[in-house]
N, CA and C atoms as an extended XYZ file, in Angstrom:
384
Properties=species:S:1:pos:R:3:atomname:S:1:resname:S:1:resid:I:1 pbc="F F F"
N        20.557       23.249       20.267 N   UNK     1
C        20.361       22.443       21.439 CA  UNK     1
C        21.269       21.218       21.344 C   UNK     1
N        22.120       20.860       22.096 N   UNK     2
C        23.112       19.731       22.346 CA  UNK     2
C        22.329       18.540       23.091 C   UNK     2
N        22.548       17.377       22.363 N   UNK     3
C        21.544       16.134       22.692 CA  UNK     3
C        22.493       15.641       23.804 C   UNK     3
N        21.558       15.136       24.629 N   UNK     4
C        22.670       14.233       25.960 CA  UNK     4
C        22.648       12.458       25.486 C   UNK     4
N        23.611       12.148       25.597 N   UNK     5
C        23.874       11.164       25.060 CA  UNK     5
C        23.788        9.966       26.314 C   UNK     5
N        22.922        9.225       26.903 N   UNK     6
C        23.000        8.598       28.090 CA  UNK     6
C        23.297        6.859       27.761 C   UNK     6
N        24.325        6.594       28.513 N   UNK     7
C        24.313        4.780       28.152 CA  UNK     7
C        23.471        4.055       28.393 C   UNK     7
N        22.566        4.311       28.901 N   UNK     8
C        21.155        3.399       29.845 CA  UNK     8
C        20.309        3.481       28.541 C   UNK     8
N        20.034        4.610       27.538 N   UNK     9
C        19.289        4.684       26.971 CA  UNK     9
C        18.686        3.043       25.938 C   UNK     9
N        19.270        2.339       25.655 N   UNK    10
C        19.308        0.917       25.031 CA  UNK    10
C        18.868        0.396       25.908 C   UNK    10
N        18.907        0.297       27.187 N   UNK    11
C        18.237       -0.449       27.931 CA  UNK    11
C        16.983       -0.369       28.393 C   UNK    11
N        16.808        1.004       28.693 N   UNK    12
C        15.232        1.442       28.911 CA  UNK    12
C        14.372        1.464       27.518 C   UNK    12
N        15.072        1.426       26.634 N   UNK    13
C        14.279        1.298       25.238 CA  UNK    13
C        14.248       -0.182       25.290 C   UNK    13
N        14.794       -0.780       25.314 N   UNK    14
C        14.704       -2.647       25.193 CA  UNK    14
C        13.559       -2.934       26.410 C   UNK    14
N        13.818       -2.379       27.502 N   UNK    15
C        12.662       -2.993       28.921 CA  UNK    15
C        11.688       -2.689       28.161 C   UNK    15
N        11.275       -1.582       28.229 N   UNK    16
C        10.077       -0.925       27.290 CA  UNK    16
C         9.637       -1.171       26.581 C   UNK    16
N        10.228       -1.692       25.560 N   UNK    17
C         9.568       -2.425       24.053 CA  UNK    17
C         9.403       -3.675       24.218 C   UNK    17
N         9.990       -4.566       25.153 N   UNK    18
C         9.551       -6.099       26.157 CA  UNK    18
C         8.823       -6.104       26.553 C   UNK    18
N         7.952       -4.858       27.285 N   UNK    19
C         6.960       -4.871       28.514 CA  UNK    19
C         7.704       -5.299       29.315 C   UNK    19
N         8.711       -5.192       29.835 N   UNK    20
C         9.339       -5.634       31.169 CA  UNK    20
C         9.407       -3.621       32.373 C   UNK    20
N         9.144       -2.593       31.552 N   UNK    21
C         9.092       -1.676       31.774 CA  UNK    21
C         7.560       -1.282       32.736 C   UNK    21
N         7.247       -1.029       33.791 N   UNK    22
C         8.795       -0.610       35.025 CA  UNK    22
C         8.836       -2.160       35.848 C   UNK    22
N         7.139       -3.132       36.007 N   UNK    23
C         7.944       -3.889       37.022 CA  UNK    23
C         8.687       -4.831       37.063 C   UNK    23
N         9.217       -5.498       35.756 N   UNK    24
C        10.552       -6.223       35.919 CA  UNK    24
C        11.335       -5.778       35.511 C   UNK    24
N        11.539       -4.403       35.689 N   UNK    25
C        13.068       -4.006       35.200 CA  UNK    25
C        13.947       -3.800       36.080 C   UNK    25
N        14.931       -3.975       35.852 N   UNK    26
C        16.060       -4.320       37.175 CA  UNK    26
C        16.007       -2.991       37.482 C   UNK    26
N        16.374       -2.991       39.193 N   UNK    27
C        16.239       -1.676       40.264 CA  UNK    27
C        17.169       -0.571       39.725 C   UNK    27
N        18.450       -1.091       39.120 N   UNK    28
C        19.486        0.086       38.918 CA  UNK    28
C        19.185        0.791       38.261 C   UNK    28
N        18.400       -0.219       36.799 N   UNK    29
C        17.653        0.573       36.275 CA  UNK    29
C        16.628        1.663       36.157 C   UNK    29
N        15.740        1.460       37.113 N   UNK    30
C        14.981        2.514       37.460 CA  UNK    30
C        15.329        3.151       38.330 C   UNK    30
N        15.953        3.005       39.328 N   UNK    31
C        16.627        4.529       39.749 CA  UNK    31
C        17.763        5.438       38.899 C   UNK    31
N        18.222        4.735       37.913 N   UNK    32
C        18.705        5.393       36.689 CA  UNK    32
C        17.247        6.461       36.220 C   UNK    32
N        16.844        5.851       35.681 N   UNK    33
C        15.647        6.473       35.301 CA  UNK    33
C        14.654        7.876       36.223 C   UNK    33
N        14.734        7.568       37.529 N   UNK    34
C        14.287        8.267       38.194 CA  UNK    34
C        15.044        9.483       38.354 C   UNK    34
N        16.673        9.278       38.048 N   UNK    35
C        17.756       10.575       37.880 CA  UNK    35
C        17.839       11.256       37.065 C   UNK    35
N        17.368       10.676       35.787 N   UNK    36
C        18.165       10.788       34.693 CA  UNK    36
C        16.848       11.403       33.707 C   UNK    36
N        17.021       12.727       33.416 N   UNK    37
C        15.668       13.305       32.617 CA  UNK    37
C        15.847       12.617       31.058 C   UNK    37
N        16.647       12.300       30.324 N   UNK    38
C        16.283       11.593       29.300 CA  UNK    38
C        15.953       10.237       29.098 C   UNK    38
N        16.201        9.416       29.820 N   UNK    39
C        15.991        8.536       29.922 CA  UNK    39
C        14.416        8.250       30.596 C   UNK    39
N        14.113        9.221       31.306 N   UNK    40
C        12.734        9.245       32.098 CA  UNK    40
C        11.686        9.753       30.871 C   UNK    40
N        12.005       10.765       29.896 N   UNK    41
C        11.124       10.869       29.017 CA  UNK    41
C        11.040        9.973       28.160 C   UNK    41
N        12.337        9.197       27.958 N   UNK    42
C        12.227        8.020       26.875 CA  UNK    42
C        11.766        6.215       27.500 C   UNK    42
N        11.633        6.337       28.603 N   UNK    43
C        10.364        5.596       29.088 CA  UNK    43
C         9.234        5.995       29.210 C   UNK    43
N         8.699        6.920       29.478 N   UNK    44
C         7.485        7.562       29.058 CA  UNK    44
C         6.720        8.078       27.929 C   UNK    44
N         7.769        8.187       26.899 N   UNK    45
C         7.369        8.480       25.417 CA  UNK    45
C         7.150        7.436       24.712 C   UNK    45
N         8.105        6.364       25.274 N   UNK    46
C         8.197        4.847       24.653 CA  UNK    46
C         7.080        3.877       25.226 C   UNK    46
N         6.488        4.354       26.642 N   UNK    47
C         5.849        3.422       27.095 CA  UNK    47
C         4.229        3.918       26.028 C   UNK    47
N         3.891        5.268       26.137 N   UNK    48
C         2.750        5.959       25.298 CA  UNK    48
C         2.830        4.936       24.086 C   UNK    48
N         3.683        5.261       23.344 N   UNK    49
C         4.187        4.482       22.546 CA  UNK    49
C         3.349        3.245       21.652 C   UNK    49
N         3.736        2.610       22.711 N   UNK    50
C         3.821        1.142       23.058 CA  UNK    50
C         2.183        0.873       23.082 C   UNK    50
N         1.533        1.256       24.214 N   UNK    51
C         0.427        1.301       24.408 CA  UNK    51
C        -0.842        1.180       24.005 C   UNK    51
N        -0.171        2.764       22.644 N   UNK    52
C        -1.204        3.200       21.768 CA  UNK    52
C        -0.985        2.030       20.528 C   UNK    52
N         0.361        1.589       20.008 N   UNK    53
C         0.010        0.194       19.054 CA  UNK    53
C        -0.624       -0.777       19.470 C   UNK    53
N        -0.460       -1.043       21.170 N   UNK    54
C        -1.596       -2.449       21.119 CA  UNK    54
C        -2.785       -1.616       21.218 C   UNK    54
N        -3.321       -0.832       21.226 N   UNK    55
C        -4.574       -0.373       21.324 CA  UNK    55
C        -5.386       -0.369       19.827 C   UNK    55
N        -4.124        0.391       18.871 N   UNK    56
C        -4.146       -0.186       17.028 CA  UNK    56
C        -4.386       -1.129       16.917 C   UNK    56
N        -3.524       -2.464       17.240 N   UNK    57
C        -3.968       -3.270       17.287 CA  UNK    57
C        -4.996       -4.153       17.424 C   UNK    57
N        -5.288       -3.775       18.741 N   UNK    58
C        -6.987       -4.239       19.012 CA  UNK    58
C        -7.652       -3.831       18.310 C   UNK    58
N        -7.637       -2.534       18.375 N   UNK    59
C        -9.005       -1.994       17.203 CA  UNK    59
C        -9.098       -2.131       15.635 C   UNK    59
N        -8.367       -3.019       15.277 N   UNK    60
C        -7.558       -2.783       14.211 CA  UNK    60
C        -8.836       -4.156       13.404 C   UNK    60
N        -9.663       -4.254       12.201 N   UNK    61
C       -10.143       -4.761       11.309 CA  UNK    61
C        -9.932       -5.539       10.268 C   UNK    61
N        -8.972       -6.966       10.201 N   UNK    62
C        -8.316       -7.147        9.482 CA  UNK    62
C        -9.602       -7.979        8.985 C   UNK    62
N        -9.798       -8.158        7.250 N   UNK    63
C       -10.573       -9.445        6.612 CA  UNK    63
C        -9.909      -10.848        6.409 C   UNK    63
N       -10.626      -11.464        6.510 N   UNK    64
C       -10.603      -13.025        6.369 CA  UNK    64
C       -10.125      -13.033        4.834 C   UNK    64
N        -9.463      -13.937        5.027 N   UNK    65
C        -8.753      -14.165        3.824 CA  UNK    65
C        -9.663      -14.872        2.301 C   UNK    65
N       -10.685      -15.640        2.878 N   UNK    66
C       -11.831      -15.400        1.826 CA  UNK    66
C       -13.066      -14.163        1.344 C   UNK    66
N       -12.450      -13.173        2.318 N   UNK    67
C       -12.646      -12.128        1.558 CA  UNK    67
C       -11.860      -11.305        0.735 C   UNK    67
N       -10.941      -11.449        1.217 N   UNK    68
C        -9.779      -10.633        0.492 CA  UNK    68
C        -9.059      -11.506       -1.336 C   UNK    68
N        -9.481      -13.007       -1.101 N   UNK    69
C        -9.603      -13.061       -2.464 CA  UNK    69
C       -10.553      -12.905       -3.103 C   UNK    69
N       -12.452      -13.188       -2.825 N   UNK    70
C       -13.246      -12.115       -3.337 CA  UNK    70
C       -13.284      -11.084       -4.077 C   UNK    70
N       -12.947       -9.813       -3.252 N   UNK    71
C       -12.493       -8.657       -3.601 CA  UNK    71
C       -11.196       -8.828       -4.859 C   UNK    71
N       -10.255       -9.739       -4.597 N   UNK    72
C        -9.028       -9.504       -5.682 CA  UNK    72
C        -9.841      -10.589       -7.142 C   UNK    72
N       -10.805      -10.993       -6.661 N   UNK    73
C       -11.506      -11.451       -7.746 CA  UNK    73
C       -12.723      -10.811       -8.714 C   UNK    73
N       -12.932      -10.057       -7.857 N   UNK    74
C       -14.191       -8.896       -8.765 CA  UNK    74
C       -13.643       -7.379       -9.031 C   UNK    74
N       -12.067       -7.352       -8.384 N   UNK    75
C       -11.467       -6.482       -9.006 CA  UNK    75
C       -10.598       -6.767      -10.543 C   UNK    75
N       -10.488       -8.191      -10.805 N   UNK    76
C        -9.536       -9.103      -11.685 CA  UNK    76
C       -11.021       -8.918      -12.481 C   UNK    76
N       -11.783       -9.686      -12.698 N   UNK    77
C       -13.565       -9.149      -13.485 CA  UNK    77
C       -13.541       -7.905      -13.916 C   UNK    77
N       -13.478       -6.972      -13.287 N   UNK    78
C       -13.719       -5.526      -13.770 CA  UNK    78
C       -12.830       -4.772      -14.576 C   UNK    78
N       -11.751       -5.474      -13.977 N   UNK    79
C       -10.050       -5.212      -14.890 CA  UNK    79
C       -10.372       -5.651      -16.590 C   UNK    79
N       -10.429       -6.614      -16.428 N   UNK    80
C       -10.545       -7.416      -17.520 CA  UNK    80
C       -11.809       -7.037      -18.530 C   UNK    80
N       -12.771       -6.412      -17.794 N   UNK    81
C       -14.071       -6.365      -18.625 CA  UNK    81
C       -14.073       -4.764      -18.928 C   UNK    81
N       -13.047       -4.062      -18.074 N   UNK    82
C       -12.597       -2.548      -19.057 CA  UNK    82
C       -11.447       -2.867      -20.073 C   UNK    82
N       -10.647       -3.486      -20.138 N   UNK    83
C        -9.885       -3.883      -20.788 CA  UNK    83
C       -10.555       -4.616      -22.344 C   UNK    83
N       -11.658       -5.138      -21.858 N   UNK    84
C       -12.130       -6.021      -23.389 CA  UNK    84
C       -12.843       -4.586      -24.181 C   UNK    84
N       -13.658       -4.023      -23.042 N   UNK    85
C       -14.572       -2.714      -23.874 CA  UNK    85
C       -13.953       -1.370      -24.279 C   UNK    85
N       -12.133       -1.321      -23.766 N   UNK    86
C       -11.559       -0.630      -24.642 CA  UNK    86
C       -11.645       -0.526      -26.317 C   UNK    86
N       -11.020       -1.563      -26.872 N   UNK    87
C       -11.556       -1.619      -28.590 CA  UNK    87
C       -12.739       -1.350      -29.072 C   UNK    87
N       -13.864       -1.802      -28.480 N   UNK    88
C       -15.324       -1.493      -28.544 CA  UNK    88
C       -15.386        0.077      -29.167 C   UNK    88
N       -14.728        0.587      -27.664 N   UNK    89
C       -15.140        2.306      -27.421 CA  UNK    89
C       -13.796        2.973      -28.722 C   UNK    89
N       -13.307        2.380      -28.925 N   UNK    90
C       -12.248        3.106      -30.137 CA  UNK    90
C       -12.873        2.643      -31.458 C   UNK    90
N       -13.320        1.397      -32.009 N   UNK    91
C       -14.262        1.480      -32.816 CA  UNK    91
C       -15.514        2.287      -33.126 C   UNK    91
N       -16.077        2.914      -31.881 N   UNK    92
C       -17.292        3.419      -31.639 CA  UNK    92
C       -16.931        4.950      -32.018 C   UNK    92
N       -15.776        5.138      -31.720 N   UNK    93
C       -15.160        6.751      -31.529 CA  UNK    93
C       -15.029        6.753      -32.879 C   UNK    93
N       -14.075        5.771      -33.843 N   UNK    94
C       -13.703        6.027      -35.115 CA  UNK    94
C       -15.313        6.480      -35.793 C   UNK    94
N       -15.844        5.333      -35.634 N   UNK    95
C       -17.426        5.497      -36.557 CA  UNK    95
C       -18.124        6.614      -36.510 C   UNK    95
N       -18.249        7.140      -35.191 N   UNK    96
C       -18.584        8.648      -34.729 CA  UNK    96
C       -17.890        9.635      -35.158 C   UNK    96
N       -16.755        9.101      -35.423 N   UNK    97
C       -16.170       10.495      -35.967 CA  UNK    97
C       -15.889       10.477      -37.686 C   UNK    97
N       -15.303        9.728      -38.117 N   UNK    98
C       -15.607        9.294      -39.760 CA  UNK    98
C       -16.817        9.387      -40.165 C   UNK    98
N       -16.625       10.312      -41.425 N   UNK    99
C       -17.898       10.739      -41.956 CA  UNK    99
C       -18.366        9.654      -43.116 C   UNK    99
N       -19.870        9.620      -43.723 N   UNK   100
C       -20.411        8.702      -43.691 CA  UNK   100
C       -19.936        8.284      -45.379 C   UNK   100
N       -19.245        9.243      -46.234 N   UNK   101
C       -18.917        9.551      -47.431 CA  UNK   101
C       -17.142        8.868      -47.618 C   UNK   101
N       -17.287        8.181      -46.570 N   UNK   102
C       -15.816        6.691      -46.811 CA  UNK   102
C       -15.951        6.506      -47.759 C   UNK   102
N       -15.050        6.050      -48.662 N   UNK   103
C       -14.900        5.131      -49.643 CA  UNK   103
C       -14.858        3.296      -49.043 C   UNK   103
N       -14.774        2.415      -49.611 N   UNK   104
C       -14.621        1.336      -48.906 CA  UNK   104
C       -12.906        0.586      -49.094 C   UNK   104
N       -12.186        1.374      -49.375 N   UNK   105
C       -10.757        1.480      -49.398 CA  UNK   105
C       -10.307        2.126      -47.515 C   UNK   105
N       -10.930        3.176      -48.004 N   UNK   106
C       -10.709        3.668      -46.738 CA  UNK   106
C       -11.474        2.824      -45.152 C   UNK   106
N       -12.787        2.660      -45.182 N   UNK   107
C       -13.274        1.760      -44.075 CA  UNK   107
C       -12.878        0.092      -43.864 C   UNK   107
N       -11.597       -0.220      -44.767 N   UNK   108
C       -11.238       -1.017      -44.452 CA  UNK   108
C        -9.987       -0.636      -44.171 C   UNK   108
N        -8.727        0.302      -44.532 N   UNK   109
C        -7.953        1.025      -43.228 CA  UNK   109
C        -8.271        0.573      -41.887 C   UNK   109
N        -9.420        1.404      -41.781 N   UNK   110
C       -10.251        1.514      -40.671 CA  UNK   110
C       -10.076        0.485      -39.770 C   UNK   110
N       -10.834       -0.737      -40.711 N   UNK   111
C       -11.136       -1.649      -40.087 CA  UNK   111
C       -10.016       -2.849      -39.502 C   UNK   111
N        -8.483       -2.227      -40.802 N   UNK   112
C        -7.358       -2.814      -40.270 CA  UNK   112
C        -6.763       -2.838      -39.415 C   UNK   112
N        -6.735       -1.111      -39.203 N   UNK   113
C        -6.211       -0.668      -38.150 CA  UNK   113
C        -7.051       -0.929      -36.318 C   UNK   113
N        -8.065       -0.761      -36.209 N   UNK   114
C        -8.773       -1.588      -35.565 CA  UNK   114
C        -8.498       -2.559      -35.180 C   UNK   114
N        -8.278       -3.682      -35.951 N   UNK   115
C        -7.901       -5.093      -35.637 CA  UNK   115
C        -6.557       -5.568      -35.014 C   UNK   115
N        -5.951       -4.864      -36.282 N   UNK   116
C        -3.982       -4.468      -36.103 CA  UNK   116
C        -3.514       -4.054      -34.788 C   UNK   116
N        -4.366       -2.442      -34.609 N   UNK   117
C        -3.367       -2.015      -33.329 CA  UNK   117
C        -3.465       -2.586      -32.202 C   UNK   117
N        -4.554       -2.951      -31.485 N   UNK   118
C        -3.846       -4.095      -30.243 CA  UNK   118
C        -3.714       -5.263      -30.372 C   UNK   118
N        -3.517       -5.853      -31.072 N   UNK   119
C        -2.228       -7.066      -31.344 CA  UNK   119
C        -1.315       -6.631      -31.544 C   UNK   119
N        -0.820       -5.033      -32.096 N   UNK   120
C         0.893       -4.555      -31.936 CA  UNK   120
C         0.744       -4.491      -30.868 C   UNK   120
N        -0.033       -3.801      -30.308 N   UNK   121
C         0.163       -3.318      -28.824 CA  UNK   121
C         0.365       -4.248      -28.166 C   UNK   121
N        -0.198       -5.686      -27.647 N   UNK   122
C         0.243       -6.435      -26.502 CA  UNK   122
C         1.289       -7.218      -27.429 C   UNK   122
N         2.063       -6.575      -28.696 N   UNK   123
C         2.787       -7.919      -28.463 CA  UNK   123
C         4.360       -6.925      -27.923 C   UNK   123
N         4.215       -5.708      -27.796 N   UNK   124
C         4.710       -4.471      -27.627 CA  UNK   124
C         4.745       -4.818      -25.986 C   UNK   124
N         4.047       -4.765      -25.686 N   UNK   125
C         3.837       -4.640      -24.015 CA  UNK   125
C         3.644       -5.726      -23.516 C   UNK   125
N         3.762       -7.278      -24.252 N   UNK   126
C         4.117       -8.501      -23.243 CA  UNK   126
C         5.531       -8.382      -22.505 C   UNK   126
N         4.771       -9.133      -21.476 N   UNK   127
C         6.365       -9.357      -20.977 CA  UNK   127
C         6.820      -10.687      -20.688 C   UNK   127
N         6.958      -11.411      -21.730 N   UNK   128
C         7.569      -12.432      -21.981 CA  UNK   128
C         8.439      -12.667      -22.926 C   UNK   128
């Protein structure tokens, strides 16, 4: 299918997206439009368009901005309070799984490594 290429088209897209589409748009213009099948669907596709965003718009639910730091504040809480009970749950895992016949050479490994690996780790993954 070969696209028709019309010069008006910039203009009926500009009236249109102004709201100046149809009654202040200059006359030549719309009898352009009234001739011209692409240009007539692309005021009509554009005006739908148009329409249906202010209608988004309206209906549209935005929060107050003291809610929205709220929320980025009891999501920053929860972040932080899985983040602390990570080590917890890897201590908990080691103990559960190490049998009870350690030596105390070995449960202090344990207990090094524990301590050790996330302080490598964030000094690994700062970014400063």
């Amino acid at each position: 299918m070969t696209r028709h290429f019309c010069p008006f088209e910039e203009q009926v897209l500009s009236a249109v997206t102004s709201g100046d589409w149809p009654d202040r748009a200059d006359q030549t213009l719309r009898s352009h439009v009234a001739e011209c099948a692409t240009c007539a669907d692309l005021a009509m596709v554009g005006g739908l368009l148009k329409d249906d965003h202010a209608a988004a718009v309206a209906e549209s639910n935005v929060p107050s901005s003291g809610q929205v730091w709220w929320r980025a504040q009891v999501r920053a809480r929860a972040e932080a309070q899985r983040a602390a009970e990570r080590p917890i749950f890897v201590a908990q895992a080691i103990a559960a799984a190490a049998p009870a016949e350690l030596g105390t050479v070995a449960w202090l490994a344990i207990g090094a490594w524990v301590i050790l690996a996330p302080v490598a780790l964030y000094f690994v993954f700062a970014r400063e």
